[in-house]
C-alpha positions in Angstrom: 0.0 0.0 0.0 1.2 3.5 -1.2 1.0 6.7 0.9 -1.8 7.8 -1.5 -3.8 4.1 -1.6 -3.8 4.4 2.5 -5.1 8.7 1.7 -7.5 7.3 -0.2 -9.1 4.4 2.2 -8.8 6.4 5.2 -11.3 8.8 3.1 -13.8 5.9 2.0 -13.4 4.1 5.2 -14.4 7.1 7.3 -16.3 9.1 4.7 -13.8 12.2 4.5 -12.7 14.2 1.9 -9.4 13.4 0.3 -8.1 16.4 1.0 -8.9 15.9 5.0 -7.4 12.5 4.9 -4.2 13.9 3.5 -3.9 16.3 6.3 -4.6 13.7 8.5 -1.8 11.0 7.3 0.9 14.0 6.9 -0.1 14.9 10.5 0.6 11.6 11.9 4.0 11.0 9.6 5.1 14.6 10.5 4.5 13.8 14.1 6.1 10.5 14.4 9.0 12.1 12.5 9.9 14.5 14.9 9.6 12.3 17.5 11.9 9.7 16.0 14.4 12.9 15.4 14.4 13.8 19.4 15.0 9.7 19.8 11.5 9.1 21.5 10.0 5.8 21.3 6.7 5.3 19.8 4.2 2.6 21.1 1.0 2.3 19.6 -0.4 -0.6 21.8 -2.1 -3.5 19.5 0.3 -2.4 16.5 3.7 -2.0 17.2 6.5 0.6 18.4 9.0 2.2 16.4 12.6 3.3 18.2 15.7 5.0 17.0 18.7 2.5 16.8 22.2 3.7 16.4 25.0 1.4 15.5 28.5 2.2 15.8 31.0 3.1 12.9 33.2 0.4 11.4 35.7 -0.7 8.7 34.3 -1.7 6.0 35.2 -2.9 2.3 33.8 -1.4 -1.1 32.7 -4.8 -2.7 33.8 -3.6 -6.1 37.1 -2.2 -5.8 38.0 -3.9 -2.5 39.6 -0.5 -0.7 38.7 -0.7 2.7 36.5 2.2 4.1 35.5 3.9 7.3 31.2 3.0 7.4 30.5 6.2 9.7 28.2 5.5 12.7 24.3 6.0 11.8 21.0 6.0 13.9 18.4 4.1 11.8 14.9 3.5 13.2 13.0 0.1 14.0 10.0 -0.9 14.3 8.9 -4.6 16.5 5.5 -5.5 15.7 2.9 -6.0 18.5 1.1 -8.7 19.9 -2.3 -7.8 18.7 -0.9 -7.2 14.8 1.3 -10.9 15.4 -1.6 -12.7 16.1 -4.0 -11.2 13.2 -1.0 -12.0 11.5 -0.6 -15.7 11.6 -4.4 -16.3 11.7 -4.3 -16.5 15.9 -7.2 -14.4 17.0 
């Protein structure tokens, strides 16, 4: 599902405008965003949480040419799926 396919359900499913469910889906993005940048956790109970992981720097090795590098350290965020979303998941509720 695209950004604009979930736009578009959210507006059929609760009988919105398009234009309403856009500002709604940019809302939410634009807010977990920010909170992923401050390195909040975000736990939406049923679904899943999201967290900011950073992983140290390291040697690396360009697979082409072989020349070792320095891989500089990088926060990446993560998401663990809930118990709820699991379940539904693999047929268990």
């Amino acid at each position: 599902m695209k950004k604009s396919d979930l736009i578009g359900e959210l507006s059929r499913v609760r009988g919105i405008t398009l234009k309403q469910a856009e500002t709604v889906v940019n809302s939410v993005f634009e807010v977990m965003t920010e909170s992923l940048t401050r390195a909040d956790r975000i736990e939406i109970r049923g679904f899943g949480s999201f967290k900011v992981k950073g992983y140290d720097g390291y040697k690396g090795r360009n697979p082409k040419t072989h020349a070792r590098i320095e891989v500089e350290p990088k926060k990446l965020p993560v998401f663990k799926v809930g118990k709820d979303l699991h379940q539904r998941l693999n047929g268990l509720s």
